[in-house]
N, C-alpha and C positions, 0 to 999 in steps of 0.2 A: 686688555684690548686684544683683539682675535683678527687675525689677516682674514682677508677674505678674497677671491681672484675674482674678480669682473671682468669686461668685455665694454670698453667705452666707444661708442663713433669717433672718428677723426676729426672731426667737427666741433666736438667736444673738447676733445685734449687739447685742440689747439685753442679755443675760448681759455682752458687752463692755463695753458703754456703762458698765455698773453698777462693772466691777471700775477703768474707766479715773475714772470718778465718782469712787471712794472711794480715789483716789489708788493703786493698785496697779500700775498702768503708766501709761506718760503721755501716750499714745492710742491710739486704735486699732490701727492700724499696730504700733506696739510690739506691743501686748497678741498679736495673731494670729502675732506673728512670733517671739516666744517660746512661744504654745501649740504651734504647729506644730510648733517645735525642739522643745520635749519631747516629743510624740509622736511623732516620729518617731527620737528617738535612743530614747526607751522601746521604741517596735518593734523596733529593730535589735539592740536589747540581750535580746530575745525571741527572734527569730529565730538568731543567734548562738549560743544557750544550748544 
């Protein structure tokens, strides 16, 4: 796995914050690295079709 630095809105983190808060991922880091997985397998599964 490879770090990568980004740049999120505050808007954003805080939607993370909230979902890592009420125990649906177990921080950060998780949370972005499973939304990203889904959307990016959701796009390829788009693209593909």
């Amino acid at each position: 796995m490879k770090v990568i630095p980004v740049r999120i809105p505050n808007k954003i983190i805080e939607g993370i914050d909230k979902l890592v808060e009420k125990g649906i991922y177990a921080n950060r880091s998780a949370a972005i690295r499973v939304i990203v997985t889904r959307y990016i397998l959701d796009e390829t599964n788009i693209i593909s079709e």
